[in-house]
C-alpha positions in Angstrom: 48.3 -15.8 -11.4 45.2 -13.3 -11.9 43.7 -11.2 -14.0 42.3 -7.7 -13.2 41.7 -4.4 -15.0 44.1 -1.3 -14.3 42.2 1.4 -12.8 45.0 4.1 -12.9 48.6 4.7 -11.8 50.4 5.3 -8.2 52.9 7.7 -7.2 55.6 5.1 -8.3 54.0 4.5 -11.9 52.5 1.4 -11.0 49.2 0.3 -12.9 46.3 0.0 -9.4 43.5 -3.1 -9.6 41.1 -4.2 -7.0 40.2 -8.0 -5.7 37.9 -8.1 -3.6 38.5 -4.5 -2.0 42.4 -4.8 -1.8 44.4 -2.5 -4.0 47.1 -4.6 -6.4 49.8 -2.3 -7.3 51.2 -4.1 -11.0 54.5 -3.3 -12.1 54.6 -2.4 -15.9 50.8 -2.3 -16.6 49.1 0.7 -17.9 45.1 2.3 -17.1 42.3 1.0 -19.0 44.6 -2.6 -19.4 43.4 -6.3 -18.8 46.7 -7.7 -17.1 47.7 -11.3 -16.0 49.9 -10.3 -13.1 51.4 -12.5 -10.6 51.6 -11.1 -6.7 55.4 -11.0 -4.8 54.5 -9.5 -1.6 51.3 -9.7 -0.1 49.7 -7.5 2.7 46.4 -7.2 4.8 45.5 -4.4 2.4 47.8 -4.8 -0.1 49.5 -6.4 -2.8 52.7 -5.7 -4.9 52.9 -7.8 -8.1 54.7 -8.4 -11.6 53.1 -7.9 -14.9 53.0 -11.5 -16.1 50.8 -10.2 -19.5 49.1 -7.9 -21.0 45.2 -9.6 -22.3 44.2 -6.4 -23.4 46.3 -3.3 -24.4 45.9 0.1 -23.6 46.3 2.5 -26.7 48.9 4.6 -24.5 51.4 1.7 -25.1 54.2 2.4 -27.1 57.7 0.5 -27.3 60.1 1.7 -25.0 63.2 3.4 -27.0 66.0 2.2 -24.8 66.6 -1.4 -24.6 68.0 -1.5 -21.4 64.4 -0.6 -20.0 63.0 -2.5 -17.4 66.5 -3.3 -16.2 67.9 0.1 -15.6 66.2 1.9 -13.2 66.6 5.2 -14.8 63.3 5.6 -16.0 59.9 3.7 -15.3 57.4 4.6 -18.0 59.0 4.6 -21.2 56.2 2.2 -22.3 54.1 5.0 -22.0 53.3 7.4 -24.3 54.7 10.5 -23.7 51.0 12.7 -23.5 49.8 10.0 -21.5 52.1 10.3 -19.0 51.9 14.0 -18.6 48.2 13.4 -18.0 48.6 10.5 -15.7 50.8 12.8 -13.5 48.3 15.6 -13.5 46.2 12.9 -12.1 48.4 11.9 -9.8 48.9 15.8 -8.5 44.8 15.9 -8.1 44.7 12.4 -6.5 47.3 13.5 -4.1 45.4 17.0 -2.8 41.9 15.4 -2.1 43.2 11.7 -0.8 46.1 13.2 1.3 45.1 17.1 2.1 41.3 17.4 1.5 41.8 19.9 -1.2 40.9 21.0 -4.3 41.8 23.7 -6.5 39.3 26.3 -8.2 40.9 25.4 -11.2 43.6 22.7 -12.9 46.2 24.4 -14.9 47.5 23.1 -18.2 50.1 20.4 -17.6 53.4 21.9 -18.1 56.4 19.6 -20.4 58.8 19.6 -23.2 61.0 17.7 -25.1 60.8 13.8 -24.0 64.3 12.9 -24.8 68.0 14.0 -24.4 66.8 16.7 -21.9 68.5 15.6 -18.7 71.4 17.6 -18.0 72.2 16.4 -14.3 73.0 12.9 -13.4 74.5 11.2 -10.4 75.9 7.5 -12.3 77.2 4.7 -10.1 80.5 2.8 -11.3 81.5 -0.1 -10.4 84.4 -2.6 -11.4 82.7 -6.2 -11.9 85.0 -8.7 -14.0 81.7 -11.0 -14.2 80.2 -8.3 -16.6 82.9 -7.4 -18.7 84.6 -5.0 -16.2 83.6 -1.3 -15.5 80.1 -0.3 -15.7 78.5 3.2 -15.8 75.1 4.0 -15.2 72.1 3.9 -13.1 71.2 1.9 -10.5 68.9 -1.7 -11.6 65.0 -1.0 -10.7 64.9 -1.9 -7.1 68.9 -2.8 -6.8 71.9 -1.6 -5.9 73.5 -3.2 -8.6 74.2 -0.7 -11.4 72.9 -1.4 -14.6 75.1 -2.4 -17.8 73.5 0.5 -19.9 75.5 1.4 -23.4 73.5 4.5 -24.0 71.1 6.7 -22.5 68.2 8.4 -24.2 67.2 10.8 -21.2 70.9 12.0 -21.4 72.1 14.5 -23.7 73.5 12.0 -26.9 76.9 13.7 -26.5 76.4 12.2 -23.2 75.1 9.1 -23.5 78.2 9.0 -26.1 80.7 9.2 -23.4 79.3 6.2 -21.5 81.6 3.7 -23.7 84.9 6.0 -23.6 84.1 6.6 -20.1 84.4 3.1 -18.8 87.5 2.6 -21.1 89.1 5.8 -19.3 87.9 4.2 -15.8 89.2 1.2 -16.3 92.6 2.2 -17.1 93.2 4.1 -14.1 94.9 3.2 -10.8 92.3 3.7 -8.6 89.6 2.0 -10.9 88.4 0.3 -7.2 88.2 3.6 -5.7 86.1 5.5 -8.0 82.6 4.9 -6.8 80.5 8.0 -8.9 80.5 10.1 -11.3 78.2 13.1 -11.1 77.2 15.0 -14.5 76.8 19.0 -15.1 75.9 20.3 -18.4 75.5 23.5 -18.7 75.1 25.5 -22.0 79.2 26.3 -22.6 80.5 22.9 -21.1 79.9 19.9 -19.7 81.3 18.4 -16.1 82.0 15.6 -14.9 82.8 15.0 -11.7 84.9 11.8 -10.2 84.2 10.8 -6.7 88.1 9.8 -5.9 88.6 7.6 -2.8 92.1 7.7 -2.7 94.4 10.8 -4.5 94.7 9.9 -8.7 98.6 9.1 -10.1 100.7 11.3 -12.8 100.1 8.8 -15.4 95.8 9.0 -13.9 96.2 12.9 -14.3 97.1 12.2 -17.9 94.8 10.2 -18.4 92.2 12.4 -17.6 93.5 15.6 -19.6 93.8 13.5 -22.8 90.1 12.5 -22.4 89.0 15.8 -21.5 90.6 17.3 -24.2 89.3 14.1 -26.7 85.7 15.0 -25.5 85.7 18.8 -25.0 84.5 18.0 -20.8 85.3 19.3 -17.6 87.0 17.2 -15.2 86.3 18.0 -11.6 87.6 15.6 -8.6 85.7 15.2 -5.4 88.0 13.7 -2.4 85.4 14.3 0.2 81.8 15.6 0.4 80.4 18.0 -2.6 81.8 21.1 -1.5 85.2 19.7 -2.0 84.8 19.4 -5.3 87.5 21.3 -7.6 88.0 21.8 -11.5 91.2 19.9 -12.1 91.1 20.1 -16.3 91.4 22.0 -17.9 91.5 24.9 -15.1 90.2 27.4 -17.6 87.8 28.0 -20.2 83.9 27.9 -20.7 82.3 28.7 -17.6 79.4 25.7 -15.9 76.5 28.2 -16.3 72.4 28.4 -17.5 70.1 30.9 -18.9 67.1 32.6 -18.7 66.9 34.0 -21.8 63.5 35.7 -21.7 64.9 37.5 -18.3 68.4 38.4 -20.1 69.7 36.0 -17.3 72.6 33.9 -17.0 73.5 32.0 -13.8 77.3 30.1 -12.7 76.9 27.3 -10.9 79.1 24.3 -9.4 78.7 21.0 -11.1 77.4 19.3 -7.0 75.1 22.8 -6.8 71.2 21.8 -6.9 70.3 22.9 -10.3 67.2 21.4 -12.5 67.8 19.2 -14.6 65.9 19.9 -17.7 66.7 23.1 -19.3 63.9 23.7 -21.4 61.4 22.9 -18.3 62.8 24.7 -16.0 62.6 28.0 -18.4 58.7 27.8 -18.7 58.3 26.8 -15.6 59.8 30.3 -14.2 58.0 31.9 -16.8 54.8 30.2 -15.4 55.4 30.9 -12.3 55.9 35.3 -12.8 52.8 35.0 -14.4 51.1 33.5 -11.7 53.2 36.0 -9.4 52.6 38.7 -11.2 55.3 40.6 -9.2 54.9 44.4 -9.7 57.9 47.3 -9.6 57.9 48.2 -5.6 56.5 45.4 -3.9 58.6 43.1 -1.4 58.4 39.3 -2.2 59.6 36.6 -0.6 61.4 33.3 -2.3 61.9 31.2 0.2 64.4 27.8 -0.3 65.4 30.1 -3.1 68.7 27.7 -3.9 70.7 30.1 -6.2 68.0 32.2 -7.7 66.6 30.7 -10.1 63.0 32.4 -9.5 64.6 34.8 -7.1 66.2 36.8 -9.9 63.4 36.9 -12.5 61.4 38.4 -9.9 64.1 40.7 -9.2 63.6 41.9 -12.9 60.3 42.8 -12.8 61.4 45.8 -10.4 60.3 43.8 -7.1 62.4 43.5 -3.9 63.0 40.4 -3.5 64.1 38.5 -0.8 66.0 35.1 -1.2 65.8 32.9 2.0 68.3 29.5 1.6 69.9 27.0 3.9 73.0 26.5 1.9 75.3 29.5 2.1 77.3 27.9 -0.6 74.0 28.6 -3.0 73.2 31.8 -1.4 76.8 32.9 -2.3 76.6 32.0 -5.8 73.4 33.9 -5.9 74.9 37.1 -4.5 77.1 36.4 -7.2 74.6 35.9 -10.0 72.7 39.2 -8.8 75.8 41.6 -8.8 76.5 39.7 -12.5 73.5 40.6 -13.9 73.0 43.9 -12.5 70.0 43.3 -9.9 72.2 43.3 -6.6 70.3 46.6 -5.5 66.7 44.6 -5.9 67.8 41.1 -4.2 68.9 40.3 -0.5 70.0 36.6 0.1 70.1 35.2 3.5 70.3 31.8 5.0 68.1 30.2 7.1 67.0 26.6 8.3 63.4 27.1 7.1 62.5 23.5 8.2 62.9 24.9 11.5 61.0 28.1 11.2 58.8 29.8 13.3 56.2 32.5 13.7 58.5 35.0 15.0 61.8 34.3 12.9 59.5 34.7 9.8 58.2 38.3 11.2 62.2 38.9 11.8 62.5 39.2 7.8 59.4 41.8 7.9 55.9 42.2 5.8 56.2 40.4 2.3 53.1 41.0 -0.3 53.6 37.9 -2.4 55.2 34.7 -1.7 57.4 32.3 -3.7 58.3 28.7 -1.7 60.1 26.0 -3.9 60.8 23.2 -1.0 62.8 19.8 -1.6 60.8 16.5 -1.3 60.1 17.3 2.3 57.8 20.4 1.6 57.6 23.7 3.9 55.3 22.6 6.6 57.2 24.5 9.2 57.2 27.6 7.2 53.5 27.5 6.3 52.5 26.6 9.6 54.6 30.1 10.5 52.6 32.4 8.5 50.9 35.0 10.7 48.7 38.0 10.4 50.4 39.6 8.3 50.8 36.5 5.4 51.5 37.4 2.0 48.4 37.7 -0.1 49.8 35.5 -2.6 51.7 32.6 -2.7 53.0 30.3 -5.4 54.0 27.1 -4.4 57.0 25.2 -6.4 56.6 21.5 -5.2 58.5 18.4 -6.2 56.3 16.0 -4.2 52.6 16.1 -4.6 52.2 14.4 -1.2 54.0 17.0 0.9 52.3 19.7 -1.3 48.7 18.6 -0.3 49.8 18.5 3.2 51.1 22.0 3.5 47.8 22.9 0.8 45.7 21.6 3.6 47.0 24.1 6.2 47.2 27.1 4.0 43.6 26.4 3.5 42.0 25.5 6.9 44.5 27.0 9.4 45.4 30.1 7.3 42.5 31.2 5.4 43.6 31.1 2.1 41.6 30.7 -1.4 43.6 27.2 -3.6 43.1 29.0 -6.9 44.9 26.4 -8.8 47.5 23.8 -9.3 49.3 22.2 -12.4 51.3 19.2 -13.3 55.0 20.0 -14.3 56.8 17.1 -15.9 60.1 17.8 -15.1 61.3 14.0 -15.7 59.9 12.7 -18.3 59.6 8.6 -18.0 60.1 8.9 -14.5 57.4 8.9 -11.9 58.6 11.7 -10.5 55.8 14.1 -10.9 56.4 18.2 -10.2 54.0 20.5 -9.6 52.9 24.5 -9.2 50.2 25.5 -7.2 48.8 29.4 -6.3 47.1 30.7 -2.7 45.4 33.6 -2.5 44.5 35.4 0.8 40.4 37.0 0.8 
């Protein structure tokens, strides 16, 4: 056992002390706290350790609302409070871009973050059948297991959601291939809500009933998956509400499949686009780029500010469905969609597309290096930057800044997940 005083929080949410020059990364504790901790794994330069007590509180601490916190692995900092957080990750963002990249912006922008609770609407939950516990179980995965957790309600999920957690393990249970049904993965968009079953093996007449009474019980959407995500299929009912979101401030409204990469907070994602135009500011005639545009989620609001836009993806699944949104919402003749492997672009494949003047990249966990590293003499003047990993952001920052000769005007904290690590973030580049 020691004691040490919590400096601040890591990438993971875990509370940082020193000893003697070697960092101690303490699950559970919070900055400014006096911990007793006890170390599990111990490195050279590092140790990883369990908060054993708290000596001295920090005035962010708050009771966590779910009781199956610290077992699930859902969520991580529900024993934060909530404005605490969003400022620990905007510290996290600026950690990242001077310890990883050398950076700094001219200027931090306000934090963006909503509603706390009941705001995710996408969800990937394990089930498994384990007599030991009482029989099915739905949920997330433990913290640091594979085991899923024996949660009875959710307060990150919608609570018609977390409401179906019960039923669903009653319906699970009672069907032939109980053994076979290793996920279920949750859609809700604002006229239904999917759920799709991962099905090993093909479901029984009496299964299919099953299934339609509970759909029709709940008011869902039952989708079955036999294979990978594009095999998924609505199997009840076959008709009805659409799986769709909006954009209301753009008069916007986009389908989507329930395995299509959506965000998962509503509310978030509609000021973070409205964040992001203003930091665009894309005017009537000029040709932008939105590049790993998914299914047009910035690539359309752009579209309606009388731009040309140009939607670069690597899914033609999600650049269909954005053809698809565009035509719907009357902006085909301002968008072109094409796909692309932009991890493997280069200087002359990004010429091919021609002369953008702004830039919009919103890259997955492994960032646009390739892309950045592509820009040439005749780069975009602008460039926001959509990033859900602060480390890969810095990195790219870094050579948008030394390599390319661009201005870092400024960078934000978007906190996409609340009581999650998981720290978003928006950043703008400006050419001289």
């Amino acid at each position: 056992m020691a004691i040490g005083i919590i400096e601040s929080l890591d990438h993971e949410a875990r509370g940082i002390t020193r000893q003697e020059g070697k960092a101690i990364f303490v699950d559970g504790a919070l900055p400014g706290e006096t911990v007793e901790y006890a170390s599990f794994r111990k490195k050279a330069k590092f140790e990883l350790a369990n908060l054993v007590r708290v000596v001295k509180a920090s005035n962010a601490r708050v009771a966590p609302r779910c009781p199956h916190f610290g077992i699930c692995g859902g969520c991580v900092m529900q024993h934060m409070d909530h404005s605490a957080q969003v400022a620990a990750k905007q510290r996290v963002l600026e950690d990242s871009l001077w310890h990883i990249g050398r950076v700094r912006p001219e200027s931090m922008l306000p934090p963006i973050h909503g509603a706390p609770w009941g705001y995710r609407h996408r969800a990937r939950l394990g089930v498994r059948n384990i007599p030991s516990k009482g029989g099915v179980l739905i949920g997330f995965h433990e913290w640091r297991s594979s085991y899923i957790a024996d949660i009875r309600t959710c307060a990150i999920l919608p609570p018609h959601v977390s409401d179906l957690l019960m039923p669903l393990r009653g319906l699970v249970a009672g069907l032939s291939i109980s053994e076979r049904l290793p996920q279920i993965e949750l859609a809700v968009g604002e006229q239904c809500t999917a759920l799709v079953l991962r099905i090993l093996e093909p479901l029984s007449a009496r299964d299919e009933k099953l299934l339609r009474e509970f759909a029709d019980r709940h008011d869902v959407v039952f989708y079955l998956q036999p294979k990978g995500p594009d095999t998924a299929f609505r199997f009840y009912p076959k008709d009805g509400p659409r799986l769709s979101y909006s954009l209301p401030e753009f008069g916007l409204e986009f389908d989507f499949r329930p395995t299509d990469f959506t965000q998962v907070n509503h509310a978030v994602n509609r000021v973070l686009v409205r964040q992001a135009l203003r930091l665009l500011d894309p005017q009537p005639g000029e040709r932008i780029a939105d590049m790993f545009c998914g299914l047009g989620n910035f690539t359309l609001p752009i579209a309606r500010s009388g731009a040309l836009v140009v939607g670069v993806e690597g899914s033609p699944g999600l650049v269909a469905r954005g053809r698809e949104s565009a035509a719907a919402n009357g902006l085909a003749d301002r968008v072109e969609f094409g796909v692309a492997n932009l991890f493997e672009c280069s200087e002359q494949s990004l010429a091919a597309l021609g002369r953008f003047d702004k830039m919009l990249i919103d890259p997955p966990r492994e960032g646009a290096v390739e892309l950045v590293k592509a820009l040439g003499g005749e780069a975009p003047r602008r460039i926001v930057y959509v990033s859900c990993n602060p480390a890969t952001l810095a990195r790219d920052a870094a050579i948008l800044v030394t390599q390319k000769g661009y201005r870092f005007v400024s960078a934000g904290a978007v906190n996409m997940f609340p009581h999650t690590a998981h720290v978003e973030s928006i950043a703008v580049f400006e050419r001289p």
